[in-house]
N, C-alpha and C positions, 0 to 999 in steps of 0.2 A: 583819264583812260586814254590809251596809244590808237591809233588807226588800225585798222585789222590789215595783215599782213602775211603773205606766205601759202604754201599751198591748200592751208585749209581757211582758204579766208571765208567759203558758201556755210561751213560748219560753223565759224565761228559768229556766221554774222545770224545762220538758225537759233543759237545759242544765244545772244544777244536778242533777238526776237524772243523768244521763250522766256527768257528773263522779265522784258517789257511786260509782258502779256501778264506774267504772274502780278508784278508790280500794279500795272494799271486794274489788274480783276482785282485786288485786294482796295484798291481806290475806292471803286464803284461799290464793293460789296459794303463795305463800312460804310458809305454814302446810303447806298439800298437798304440799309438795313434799316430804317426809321419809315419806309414806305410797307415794309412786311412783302418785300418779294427779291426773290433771290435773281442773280443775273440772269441768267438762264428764262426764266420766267419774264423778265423783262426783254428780253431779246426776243421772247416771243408775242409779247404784248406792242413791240416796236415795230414786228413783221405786220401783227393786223390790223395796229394804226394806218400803216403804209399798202397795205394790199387790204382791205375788208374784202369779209365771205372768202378767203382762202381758205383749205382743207389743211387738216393735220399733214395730211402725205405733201402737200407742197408746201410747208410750212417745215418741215425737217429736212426737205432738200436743202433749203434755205440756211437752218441753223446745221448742215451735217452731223446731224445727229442718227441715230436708229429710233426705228419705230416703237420699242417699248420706251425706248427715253422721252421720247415726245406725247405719244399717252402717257404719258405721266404727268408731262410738265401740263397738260390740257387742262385733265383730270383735277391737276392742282391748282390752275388760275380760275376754272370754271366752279370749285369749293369755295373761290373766294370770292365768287359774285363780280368777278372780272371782265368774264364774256360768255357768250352765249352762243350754242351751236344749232342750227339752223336744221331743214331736208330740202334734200335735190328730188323734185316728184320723178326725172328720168333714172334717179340712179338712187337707191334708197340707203348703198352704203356711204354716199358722200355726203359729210354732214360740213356745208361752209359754216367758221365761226366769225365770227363780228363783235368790237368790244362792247362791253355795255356804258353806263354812262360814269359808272362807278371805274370802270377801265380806261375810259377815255382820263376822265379826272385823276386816277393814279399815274395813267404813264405821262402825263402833263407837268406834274407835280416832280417828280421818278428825273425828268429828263429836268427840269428848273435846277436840282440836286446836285445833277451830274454835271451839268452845264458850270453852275457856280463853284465847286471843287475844282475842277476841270482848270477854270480861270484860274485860279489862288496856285496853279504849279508855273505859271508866265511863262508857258514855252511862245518864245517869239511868234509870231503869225507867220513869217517867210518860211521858219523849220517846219512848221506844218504843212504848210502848203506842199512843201520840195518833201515833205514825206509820206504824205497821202498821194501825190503823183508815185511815189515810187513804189508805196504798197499796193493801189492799185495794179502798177507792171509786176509786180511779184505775185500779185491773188491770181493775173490773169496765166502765167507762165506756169504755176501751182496747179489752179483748176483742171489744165487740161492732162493731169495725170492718171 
């Protein structure tokens, strides 16, 4: 493939993200599929690993999702005995969730999957590094739209 080139090089290079992104979801998904959770549900199992007791509502900030999308994804890891949601005595609409041990143990498992896929496509360690620096400068210049 040629360098991007010309006046729509921000379009082409969106286009080439978007691409990536289908590519790498279809990885993970086929990976994910032998733990019985779909990305999405793992993206939010990976937020309460990293944040326990977060609320739905801070939790789809996170994934920018909408609110009925994320009750749903709740609804669906908490039918799976994944996590559990908690009461705030000040506030009795906010319910923090927290995984359980069966969550803990899936996203463990979940991330070993992704991890060893992951390796078996040998993108150099230097490509990555020079590309998660530049997505982060890209999330950050995006975010503030």
């Amino acid at each position: 493939m040629s360098q991007l080139q010309g006046p729509y090089l921000d379009e082409q290079v969106f286009l080439l993200l978007s691409q990536n992104f289908s590519l790498c979801k279809k990885i993970v998904d086929r990976e994910l599929r032998t733990t019985g959770v779909t990305l999405a549900e793992y993206s939010l199992l990976r937020i309460l690993q990293n944040t326990p007791s977060i609320t739905a509502s801070s939790a789809r900030k996170r994934l920018f999702t909408s609110a009925p999308s994320i009750a749903q994804l709740v609804k669906s890891i908490e039918r799976k005995d994944l996590i559990q949601r908690g009461s705030d005595r000040r506030d009795v609409r906010r319910q923090p969730m927290t995984l359980t041990k069966k969550g803990e143990a899936l996203v463990t498992d979940a991330r070993r999957i992704i991890q060893r896929s992951l390796r078996r496509l040998t993108i150099p360690e230097k490509l990555l590094q020079a590309l998660q620096s530049n997505l982060f400068s890209l999330f950050s210049s995006l975010s503030s739209l």
